[in-house]
N, C-alpha and C positions, 0 to 999 in steps of 0.2 A: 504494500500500500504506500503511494506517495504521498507525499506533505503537498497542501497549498501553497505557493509560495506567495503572499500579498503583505502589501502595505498599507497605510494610512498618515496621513502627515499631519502636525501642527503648524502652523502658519502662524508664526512670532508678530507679523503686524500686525495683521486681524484677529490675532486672537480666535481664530474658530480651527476643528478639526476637519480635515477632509473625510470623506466617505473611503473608505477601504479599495485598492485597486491591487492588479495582479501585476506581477514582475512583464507581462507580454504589455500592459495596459500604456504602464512605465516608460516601457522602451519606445512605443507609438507617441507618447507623450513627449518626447525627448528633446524635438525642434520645437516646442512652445514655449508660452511663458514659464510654464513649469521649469523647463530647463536652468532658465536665468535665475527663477527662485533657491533653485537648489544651487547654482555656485555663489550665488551672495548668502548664502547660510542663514535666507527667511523660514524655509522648510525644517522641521524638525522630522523626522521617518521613524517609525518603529513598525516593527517586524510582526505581522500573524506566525504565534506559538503552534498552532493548528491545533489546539488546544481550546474546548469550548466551558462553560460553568456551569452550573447545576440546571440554571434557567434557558440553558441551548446557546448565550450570547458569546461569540468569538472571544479572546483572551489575547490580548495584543501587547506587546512591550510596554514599558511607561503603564501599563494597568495598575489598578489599584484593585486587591481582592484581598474579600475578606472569609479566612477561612480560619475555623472554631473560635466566633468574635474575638479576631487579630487579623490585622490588618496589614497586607504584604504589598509589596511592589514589584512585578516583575521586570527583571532584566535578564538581557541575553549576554553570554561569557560566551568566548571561543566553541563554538559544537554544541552549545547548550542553553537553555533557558533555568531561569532559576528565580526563585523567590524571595525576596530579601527583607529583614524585619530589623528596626532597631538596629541600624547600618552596619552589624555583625553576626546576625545571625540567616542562617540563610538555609533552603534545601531546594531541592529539584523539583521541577512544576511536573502536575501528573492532575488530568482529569480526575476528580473525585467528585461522589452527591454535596460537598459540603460546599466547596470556591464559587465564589459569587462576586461579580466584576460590581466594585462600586462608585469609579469612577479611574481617572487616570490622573498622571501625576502634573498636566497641567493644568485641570479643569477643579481642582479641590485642592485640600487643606490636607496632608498627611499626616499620620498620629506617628509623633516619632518618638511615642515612648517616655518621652521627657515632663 
């Protein structure tokens, strides 16, 4: 079974997320404005985990999920996705009934524990 491979972007001036697109979507994309976005570093990217949450919704980088009320962030390392809490503790993302996307890490307030 293959992985989806998509994206989604944040848009540093506007402030809004774009809707989810595929790595083929991207490349068609390439001669547009999108392009110039992405070399002046207005674009923020994170990566679909292909990875979904208890409620069916995608699980994308930069997500906020809360699983056994705690609250994670995921990010992507070298070949892997991973969960990260209290900027030391951390474990590997895995489909469970419990993960529940509750937002991402630019659209809310992160509990960092403190």
């Amino acid at each position: 079974m293959s992985r989806i491979i998509k994206f989604r972007a944040w848009d540093k001036e506007t402030k809004t997320m774009s809707p989810p697109h595929s790595l083929q979507d991207l490349c068609i994309m390439k001669d547009t404005l999108v392009d110039f976005a992405i070399m002046d570093g207005k674009l923020e990217f994170m990566q679909y985990t292909g990875l979904k949450d208890k409620l069916g919704r995608e699980i994308y980088e930069g997500d906020i999920i809360l699983n056994n009320n705690t609250q994670w962030i995921i990010e992507y390392l070298p070949a892997c996705f991973i969960m990260r809490h209290h900027n030391s503790h951390w474990q590997f993302i895995g489909e469970n009934e419990y993960s529940e996307v509750i937002g991402n890490i630019y659209e809310m307030e992160v509990d960092n524990g403190g």
